[in-house]
Chimera marker file (.cmm) of the C-alpha trace (Angstrom):
<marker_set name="trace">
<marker id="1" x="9.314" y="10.140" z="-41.301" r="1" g="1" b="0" radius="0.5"/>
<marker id="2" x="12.761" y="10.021" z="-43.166" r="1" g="1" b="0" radius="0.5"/>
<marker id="3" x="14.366" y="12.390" z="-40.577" r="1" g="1" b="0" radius="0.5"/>
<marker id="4" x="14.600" y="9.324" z="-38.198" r="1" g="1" b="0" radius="0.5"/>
<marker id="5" x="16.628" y="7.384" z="-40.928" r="1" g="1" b="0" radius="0.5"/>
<marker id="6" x="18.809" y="10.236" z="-42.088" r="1" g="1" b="0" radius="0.5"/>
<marker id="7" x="19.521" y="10.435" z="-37.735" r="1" g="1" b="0" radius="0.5"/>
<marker id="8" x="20.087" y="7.006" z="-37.529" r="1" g="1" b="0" radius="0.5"/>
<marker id="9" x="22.292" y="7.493" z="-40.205" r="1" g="1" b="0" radius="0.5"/>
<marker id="10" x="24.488" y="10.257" z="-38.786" r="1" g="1" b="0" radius="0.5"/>
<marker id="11" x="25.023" y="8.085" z="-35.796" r="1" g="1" b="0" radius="0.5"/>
<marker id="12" x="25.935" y="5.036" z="-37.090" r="1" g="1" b="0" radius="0.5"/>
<marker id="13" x="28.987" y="7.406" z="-39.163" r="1" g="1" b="0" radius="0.5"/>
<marker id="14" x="29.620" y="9.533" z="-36.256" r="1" g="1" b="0" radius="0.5"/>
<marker id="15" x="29.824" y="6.212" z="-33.565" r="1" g="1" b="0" radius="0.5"/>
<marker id="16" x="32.075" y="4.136" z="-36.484" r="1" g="1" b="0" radius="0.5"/>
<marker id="17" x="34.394" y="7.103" z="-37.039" r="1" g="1" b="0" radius="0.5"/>
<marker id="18" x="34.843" y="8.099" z="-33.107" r="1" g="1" b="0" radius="0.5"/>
<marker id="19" x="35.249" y="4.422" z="-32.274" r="1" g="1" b="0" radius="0.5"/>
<marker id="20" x="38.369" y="4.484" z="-35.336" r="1" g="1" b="0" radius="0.5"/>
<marker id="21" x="40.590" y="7.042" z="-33.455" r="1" g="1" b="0" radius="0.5"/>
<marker id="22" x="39.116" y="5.925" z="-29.662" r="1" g="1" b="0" radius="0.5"/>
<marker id="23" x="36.867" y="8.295" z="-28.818" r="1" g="1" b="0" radius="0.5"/>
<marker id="24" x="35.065" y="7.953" z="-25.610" r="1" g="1" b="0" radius="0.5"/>
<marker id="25" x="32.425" y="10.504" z="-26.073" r="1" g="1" b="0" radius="0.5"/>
<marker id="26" x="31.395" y="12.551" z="-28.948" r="1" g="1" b="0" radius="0.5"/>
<marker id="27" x="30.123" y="15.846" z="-27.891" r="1" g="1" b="0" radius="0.5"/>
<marker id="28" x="29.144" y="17.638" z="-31.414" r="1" g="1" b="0" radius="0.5"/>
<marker id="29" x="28.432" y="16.329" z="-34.731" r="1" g="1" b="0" radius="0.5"/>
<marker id="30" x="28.019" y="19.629" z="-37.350" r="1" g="1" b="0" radius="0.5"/>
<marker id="31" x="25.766" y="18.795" z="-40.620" r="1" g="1" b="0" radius="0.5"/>
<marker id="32" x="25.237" y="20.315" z="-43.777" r="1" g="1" b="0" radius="0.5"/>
<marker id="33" x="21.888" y="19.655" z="-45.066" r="1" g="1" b="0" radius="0.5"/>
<marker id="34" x="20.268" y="21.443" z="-47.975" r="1" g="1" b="0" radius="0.5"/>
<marker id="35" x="16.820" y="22.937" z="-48.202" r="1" g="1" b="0" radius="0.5"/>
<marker id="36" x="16.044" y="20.439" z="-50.946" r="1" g="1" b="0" radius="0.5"/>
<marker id="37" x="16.103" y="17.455" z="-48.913" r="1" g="1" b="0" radius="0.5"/>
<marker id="38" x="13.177" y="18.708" z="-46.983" r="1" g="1" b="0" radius="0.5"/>
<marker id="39" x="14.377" y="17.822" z="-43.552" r="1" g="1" b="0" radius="0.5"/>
<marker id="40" x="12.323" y="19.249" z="-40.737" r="1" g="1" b="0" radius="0.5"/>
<marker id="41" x="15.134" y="20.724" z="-38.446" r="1" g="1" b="0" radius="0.5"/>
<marker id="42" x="12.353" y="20.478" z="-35.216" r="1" g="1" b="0" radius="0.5"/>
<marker id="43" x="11.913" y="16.648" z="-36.344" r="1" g="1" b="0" radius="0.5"/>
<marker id="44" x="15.472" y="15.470" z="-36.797" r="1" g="1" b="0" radius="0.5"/>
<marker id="45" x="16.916" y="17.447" z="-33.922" r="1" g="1" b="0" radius="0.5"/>
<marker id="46" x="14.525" y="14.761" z="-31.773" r="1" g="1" b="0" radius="0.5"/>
<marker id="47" x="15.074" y="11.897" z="-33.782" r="1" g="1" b="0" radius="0.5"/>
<marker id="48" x="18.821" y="11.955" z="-33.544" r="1" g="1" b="0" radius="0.5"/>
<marker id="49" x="17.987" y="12.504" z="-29.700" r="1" g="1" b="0" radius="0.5"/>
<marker id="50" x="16.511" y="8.803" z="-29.536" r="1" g="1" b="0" radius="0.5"/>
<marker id="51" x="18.958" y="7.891" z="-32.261" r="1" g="1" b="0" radius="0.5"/>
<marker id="52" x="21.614" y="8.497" z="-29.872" r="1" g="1" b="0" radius="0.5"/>
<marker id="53" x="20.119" y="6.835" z="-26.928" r="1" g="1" b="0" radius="0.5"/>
<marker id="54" x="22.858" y="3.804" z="-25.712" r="1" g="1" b="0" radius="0.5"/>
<marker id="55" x="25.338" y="4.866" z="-28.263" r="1" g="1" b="0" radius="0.5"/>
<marker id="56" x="28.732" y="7.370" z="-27.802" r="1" g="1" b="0" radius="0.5"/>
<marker id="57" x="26.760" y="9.771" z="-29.289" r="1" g="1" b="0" radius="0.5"/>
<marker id="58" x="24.737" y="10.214" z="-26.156" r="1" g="1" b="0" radius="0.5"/>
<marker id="59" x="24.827" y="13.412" z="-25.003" r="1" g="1" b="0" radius="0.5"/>
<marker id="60" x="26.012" y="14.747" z="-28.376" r="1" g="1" b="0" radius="0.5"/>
<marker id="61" x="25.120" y="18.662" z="-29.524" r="1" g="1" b="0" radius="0.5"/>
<marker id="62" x="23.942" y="18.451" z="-33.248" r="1" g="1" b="0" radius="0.5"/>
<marker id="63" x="24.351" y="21.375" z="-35.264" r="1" g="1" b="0" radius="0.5"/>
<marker id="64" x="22.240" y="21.798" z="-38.771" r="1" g="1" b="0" radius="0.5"/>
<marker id="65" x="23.888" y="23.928" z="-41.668" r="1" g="1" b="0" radius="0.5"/>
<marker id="66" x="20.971" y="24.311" z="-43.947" r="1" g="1" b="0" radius="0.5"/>
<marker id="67" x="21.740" y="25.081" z="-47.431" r="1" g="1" b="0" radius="0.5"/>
<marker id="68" x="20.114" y="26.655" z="-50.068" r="1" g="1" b="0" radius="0.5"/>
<marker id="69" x="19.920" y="26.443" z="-54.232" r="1" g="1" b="0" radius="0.5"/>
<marker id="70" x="21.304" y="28.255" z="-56.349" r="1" g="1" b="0" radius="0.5"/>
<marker id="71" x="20.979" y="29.426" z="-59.797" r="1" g="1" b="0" radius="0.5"/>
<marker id="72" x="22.483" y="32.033" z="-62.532" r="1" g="1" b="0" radius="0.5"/>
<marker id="73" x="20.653" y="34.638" z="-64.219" r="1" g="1" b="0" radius="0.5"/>
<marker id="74" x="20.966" y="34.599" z="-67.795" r="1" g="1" b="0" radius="0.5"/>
<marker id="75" x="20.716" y="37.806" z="-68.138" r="1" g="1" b="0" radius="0.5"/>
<marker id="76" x="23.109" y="39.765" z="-65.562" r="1" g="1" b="0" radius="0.5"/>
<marker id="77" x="25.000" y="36.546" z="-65.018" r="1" g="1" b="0" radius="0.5"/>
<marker id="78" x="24.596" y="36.867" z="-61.022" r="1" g="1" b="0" radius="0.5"/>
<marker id="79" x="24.817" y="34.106" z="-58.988" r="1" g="1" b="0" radius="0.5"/>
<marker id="80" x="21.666" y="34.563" z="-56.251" r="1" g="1" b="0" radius="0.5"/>
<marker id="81" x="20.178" y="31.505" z="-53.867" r="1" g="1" b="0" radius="0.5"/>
<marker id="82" x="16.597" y="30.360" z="-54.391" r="1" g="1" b="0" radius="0.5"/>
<marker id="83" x="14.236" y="30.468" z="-51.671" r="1" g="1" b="0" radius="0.5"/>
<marker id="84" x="10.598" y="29.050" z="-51.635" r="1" g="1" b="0" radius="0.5"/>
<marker id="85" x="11.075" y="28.063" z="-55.074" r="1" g="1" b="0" radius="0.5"/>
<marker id="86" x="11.124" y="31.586" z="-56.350" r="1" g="1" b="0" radius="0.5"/>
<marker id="87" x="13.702" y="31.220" z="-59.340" r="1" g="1" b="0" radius="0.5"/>
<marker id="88" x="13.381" y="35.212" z="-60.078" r="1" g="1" b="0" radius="0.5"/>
<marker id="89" x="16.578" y="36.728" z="-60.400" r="1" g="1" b="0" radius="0.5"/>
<marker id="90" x="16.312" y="39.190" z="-57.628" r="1" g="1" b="0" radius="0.5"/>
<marker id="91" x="18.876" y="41.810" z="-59.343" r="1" g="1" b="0" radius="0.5"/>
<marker id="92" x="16.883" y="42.455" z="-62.837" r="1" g="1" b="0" radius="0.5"/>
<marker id="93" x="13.474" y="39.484" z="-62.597" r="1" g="1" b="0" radius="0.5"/>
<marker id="94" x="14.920" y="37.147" z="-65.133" r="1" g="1" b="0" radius="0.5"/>
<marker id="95" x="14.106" y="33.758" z="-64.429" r="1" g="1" b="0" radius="0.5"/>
<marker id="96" x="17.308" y="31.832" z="-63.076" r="1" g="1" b="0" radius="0.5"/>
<marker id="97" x="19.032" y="28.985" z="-64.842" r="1" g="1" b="0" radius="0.5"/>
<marker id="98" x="21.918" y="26.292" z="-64.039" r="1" g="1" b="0" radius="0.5"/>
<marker id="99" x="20.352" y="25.055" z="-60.458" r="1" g="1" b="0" radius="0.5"/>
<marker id="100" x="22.909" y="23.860" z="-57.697" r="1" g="1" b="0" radius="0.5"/>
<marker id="101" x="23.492" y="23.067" z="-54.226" r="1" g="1" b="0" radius="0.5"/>
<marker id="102" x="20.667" y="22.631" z="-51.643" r="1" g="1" b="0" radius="0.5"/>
<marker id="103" x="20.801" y="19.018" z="-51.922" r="1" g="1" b="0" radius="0.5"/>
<marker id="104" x="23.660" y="18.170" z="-49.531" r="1" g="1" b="0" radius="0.5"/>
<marker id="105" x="23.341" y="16.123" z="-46.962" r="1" g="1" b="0" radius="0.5"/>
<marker id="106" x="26.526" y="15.817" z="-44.957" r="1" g="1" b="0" radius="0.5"/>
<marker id="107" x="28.308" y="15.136" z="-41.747" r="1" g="1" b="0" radius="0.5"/>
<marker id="108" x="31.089" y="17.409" z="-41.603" r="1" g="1" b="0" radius="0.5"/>
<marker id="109" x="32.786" y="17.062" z="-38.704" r="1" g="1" b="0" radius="0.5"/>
<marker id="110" x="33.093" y="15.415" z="-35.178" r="1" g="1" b="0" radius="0.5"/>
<marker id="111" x="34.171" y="16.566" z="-32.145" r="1" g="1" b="0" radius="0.5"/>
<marker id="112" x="34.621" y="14.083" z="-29.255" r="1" g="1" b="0" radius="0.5"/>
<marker id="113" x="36.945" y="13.240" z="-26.348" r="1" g="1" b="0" radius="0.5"/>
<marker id="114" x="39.940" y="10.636" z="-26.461" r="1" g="1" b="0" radius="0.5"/>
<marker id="115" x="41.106" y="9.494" z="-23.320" r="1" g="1" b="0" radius="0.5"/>
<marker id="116" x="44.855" y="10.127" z="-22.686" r="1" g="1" b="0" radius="0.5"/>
<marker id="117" x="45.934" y="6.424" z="-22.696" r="1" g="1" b="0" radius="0.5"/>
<marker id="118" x="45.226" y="5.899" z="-26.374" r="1" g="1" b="0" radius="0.5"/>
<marker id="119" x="48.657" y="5.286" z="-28.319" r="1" g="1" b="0" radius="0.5"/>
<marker id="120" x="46.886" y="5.961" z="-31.923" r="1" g="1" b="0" radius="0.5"/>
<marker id="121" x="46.899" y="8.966" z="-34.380" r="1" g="1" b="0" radius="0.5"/>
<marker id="122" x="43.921" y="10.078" z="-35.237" r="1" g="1" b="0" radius="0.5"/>
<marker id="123" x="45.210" y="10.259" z="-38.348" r="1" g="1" b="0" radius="0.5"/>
<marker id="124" x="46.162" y="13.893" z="-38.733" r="1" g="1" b="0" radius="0.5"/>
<marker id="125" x="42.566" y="15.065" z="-37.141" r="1" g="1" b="0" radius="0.5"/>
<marker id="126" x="44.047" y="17.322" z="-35.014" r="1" g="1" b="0" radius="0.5"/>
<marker id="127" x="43.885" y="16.173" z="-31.316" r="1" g="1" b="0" radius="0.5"/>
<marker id="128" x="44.772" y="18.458" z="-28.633" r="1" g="1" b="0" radius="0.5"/>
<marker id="129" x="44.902" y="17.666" z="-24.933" r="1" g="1" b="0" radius="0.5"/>
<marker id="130" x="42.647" y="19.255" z="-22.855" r="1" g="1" b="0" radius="0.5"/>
<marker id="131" x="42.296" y="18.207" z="-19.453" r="1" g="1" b="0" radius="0.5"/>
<marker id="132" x="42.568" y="14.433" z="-19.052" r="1" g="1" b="0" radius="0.5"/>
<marker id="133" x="41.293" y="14.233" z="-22.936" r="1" g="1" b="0" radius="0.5"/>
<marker id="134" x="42.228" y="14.715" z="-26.272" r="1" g="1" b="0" radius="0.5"/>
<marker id="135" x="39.464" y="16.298" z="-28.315" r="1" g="1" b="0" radius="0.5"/>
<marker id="136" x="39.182" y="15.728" z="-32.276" r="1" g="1" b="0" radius="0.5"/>
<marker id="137" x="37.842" y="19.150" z="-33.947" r="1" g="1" b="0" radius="0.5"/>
<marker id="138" x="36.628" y="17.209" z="-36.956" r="1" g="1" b="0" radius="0.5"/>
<marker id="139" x="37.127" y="13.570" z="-38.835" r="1" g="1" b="0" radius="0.5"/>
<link id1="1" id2="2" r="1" g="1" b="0" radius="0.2"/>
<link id1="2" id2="3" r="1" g="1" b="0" radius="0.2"/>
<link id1="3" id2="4" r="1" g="1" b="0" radius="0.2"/>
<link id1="4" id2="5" r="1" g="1" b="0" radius="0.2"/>
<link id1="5" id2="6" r="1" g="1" b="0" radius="0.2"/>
<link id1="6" id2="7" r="1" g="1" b="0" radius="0.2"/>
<link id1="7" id2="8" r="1" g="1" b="0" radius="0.2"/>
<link id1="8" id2="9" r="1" g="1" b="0" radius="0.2"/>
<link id1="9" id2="10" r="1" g="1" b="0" radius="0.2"/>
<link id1="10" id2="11" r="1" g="1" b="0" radius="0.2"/>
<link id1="11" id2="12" r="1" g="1" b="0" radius="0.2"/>
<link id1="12" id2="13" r="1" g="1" b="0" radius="0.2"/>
<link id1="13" id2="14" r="1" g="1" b="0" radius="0.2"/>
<link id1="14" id2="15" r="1" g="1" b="0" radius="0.2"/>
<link id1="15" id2="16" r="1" g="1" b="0" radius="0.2"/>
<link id1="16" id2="17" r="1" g="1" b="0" radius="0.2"/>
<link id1="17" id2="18" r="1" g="1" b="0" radius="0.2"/>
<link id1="18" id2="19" r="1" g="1" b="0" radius="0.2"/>
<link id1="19" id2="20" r="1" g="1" b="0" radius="0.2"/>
<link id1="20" id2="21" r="1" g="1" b="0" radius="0.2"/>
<link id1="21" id2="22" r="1" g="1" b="0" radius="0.2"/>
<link id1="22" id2="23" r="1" g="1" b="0" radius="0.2"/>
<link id1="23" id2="24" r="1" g="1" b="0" radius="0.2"/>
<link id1="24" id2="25" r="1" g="1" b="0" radius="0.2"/>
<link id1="25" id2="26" r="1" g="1" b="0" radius="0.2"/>
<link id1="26" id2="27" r="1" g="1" b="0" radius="0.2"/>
<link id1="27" id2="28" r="1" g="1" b="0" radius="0.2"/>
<link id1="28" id2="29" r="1" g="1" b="0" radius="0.2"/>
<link id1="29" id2="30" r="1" g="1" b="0" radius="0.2"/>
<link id1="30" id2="31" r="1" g="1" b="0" radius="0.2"/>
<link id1="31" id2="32" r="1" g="1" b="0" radius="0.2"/>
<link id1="32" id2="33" r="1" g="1" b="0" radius="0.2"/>
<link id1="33" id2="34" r="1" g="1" b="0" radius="0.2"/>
<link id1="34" id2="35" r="1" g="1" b="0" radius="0.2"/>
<link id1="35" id2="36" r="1" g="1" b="0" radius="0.2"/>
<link id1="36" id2="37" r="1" g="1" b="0" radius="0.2"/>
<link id1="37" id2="38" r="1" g="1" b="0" radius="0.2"/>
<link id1="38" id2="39" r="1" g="1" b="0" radius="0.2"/>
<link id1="39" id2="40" r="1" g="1" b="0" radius="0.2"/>
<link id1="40" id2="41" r="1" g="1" b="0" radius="0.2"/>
<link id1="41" id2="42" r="1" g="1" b="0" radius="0.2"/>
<link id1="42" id2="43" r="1" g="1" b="0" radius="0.2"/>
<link id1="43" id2="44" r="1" g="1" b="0" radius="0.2"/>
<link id1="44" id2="45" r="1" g="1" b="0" radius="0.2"/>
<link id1="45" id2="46" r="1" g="1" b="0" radius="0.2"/>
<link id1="46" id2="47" r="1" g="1" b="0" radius="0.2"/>
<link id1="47" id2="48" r="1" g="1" b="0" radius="0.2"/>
<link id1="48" id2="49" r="1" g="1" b="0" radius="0.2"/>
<link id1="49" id2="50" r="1" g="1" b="0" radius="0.2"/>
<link id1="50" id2="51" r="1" g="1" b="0" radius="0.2"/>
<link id1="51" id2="52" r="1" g="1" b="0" radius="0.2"/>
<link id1="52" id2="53" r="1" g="1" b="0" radius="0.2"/>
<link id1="53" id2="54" r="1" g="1" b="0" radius="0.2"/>
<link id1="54" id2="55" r="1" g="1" b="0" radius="0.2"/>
<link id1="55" id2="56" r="1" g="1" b="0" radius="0.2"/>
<link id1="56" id2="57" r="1" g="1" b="0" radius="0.2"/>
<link id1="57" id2="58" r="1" g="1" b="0" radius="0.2"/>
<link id1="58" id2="59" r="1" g="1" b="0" radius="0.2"/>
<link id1="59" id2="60" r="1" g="1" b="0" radius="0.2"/>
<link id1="60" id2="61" r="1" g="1" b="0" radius="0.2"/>
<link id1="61" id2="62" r="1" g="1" b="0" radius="0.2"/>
<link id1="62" id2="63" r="1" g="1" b="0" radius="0.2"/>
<link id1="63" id2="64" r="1" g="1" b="0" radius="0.2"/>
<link id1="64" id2="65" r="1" g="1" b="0" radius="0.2"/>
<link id1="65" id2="66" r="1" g="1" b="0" radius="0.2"/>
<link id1="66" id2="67" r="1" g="1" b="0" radius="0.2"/>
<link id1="67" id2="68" r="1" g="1" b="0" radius="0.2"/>
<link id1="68" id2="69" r="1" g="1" b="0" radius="0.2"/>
<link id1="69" id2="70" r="1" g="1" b="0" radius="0.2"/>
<link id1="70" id2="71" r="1" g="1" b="0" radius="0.2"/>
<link id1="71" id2="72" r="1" g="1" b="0" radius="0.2"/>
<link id1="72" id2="73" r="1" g="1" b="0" radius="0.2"/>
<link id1="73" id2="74" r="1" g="1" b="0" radius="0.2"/>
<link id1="74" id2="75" r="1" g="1" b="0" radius="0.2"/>
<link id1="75" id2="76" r="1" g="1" b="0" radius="0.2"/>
<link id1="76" id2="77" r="1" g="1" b="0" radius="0.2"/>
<link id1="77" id2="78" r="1" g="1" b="0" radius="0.2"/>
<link id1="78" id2="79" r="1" g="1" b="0" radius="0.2"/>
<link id1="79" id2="80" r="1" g="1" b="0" radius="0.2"/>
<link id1="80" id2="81" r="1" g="1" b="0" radius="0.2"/>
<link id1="81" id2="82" r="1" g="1" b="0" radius="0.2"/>
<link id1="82" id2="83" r="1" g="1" b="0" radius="0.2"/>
<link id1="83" id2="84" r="1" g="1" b="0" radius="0.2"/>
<link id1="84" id2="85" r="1" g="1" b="0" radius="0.2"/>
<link id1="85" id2="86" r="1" g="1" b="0" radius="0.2"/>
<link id1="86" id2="87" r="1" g="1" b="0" radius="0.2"/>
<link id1="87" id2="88" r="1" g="1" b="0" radius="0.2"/>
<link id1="88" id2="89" r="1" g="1" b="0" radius="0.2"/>
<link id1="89" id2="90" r="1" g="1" b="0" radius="0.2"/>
<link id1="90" id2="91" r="1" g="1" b="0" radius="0.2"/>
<link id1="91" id2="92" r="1" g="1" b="0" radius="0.2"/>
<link id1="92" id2="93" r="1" g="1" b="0" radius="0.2"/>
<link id1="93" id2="94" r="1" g="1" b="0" radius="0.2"/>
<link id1="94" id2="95" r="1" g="1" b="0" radius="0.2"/>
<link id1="95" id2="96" r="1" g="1" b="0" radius="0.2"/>
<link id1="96" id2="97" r="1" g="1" b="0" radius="0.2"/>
<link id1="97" id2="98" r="1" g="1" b="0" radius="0.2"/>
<link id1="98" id2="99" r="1" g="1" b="0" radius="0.2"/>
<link id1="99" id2="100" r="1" g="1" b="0" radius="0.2"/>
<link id1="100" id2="101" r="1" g="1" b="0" radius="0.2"/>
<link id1="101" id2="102" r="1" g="1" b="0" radius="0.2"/>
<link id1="102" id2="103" r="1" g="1" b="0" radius="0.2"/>
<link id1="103" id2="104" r="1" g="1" b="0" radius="0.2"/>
<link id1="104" id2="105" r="1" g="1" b="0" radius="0.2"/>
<link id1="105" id2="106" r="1" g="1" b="0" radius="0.2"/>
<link id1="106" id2="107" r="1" g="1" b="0" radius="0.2"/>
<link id1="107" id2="108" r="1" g="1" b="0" radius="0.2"/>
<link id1="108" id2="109" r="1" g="1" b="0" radius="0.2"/>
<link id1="109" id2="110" r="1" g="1" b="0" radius="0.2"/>
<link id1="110" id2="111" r="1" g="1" b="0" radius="0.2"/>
<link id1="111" id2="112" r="1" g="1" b="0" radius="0.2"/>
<link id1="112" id2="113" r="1" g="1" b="0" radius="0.2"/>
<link id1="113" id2="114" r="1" g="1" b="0" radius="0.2"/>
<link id1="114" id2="115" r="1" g="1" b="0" radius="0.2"/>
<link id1="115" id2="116" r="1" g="1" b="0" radius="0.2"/>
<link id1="116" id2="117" r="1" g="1" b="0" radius="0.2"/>
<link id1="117" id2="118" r="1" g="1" b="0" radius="0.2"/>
<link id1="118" id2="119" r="1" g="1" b="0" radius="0.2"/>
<link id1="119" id2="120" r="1" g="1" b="0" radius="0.2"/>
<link id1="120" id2="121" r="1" g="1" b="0" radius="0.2"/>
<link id1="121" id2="122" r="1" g="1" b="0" radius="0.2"/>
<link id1="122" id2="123" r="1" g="1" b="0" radius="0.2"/>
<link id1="123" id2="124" r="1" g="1" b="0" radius="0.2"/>
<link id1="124" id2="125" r="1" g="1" b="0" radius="0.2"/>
<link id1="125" id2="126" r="1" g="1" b="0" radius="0.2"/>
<link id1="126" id2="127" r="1" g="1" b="0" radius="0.2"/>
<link id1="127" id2="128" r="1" g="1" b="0" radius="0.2"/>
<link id1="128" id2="129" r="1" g="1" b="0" radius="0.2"/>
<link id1="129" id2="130" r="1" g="1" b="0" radius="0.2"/>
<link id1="130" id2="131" r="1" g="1" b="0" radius="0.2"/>
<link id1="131" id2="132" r="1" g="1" b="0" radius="0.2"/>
<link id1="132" id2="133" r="1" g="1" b="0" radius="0.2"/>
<link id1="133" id2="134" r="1" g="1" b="0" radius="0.2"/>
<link id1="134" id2="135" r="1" g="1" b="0" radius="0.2"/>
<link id1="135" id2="136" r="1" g="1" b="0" radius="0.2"/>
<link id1="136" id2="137" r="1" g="1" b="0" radius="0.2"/>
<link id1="137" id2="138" r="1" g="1" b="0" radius="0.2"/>
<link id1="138" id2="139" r="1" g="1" b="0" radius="0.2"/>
</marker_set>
């Protein structure tokens, strides 16, 4: 079961980089993974739950992006995604060409709570107050 690895993963970034600009909780880490990776959403949505378990991720939210190939008809030149490997060119039935994307696998932002007594800058993350706690959109 990869999913565990890839959660472990995303916790280990998400706990290094919250711990950087002194973070006391993240609340939401937002991926980006593509379709190609194979990632069962159902099974990485509860490994990243006992992932989290003793960390700063805790009680984090984790939002899933999927994303999906792409390819170019060599015919009409459109640009259309692939989906259950079906490489037809859904505008004129052409068989697609020039494959990309759907093989991301990203963390692409963080949000978590700084407590007001840190003296650092998140460097340029964007850090608002909001009561008793600065949160950081993204890093």
């Amino acid at each position: 079961m990869h999913e565990f690895s890839i959660a472990r993963s995303i916790v280990d970034v998400a706990t290094t980089e919250a711990e950087r600009v002194g973070a006391r909780r993240v609340k939401r880490l937002n991926c980006r993974i593509g379709e190609m990776c194979q990632v069962d959403g159902r099974l990485i949505s509860e490994a990243f739950d006992i992932a989290c378990r003793g960390t700063i991720c805790e009680d984090a939210e984790l939002q899933i992006e999927t994303t999906h190939m792409h390819a170019v008809c060599p015919q009409c030149w459109r640009r259309f995604e692939v989906h259950n490997w079906n490489w037809t060119c859904p505008h004129c039935g052409v068989e697609g060409e020039k494959l990309e994307g759907g093989d991301e696998l990203e963390l692409v932002s963080i949000e978590a709570e700084v407590d007001d007594d840190y003296s650092g800058d998140p460097e340029g993350l964007g850090a608002e107050r909001t009561r008793g706690a600065r949160e950081s959109p993204a890093f």
